[in-house]
C-alpha positions, -999 to 999 in steps of 0.1 A, spaced: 661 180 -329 660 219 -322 654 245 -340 681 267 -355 653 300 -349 665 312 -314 633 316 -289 630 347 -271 610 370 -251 589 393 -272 591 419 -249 627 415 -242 634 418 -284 613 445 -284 629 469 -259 666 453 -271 651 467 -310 639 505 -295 677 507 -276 696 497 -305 670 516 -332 681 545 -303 716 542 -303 720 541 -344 696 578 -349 727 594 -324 746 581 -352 727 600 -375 741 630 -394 706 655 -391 709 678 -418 702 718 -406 666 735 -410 678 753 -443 693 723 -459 662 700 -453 637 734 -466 657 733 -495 657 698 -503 620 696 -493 612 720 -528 632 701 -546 613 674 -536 579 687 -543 591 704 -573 600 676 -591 571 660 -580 549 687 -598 568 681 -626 565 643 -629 528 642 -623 524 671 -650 546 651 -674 524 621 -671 492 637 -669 502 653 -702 515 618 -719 480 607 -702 459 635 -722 480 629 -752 475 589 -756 437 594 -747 431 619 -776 452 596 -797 429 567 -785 397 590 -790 412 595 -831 415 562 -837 383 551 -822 368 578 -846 387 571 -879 382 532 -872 339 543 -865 
């Protein structure tokens, strides 16, 4: 009985993969330099504003933690 999984070349599949991987970026809509610059501080401006957020909830549970381990002592 055969196998359903096709055999194949690995080189063959892999040449086949970079053409089509290729042929879809052409498809690609790139956006210009000052769309992607603008999107890029978005980015890393949220970012910023994430980690601060959870560093802050961070700070704020540990001094919570550090109370209650003092009340509790």
């Amino acid at each position: 009985m055969d196998s359903p999984v096709k055999k194949t070349n690995p080189i063959s599949w892999l040449i086949r993969y970079f053409k089509e991987s290729h042929e879809e970026l052409r498809k690609v809509s790139w956006p210009n330099r000052k769309t992607a610059s603008r999107y890029s501080i978005i980015v890393i401006v949220l970012c910023v504003v994430i980690a601060l957020f959870f560093g802050g909830m961070d700070w704020l549970l540990n001094k919570g933690m550090e109370w209650l381990i003092a009340l509790t002592s």
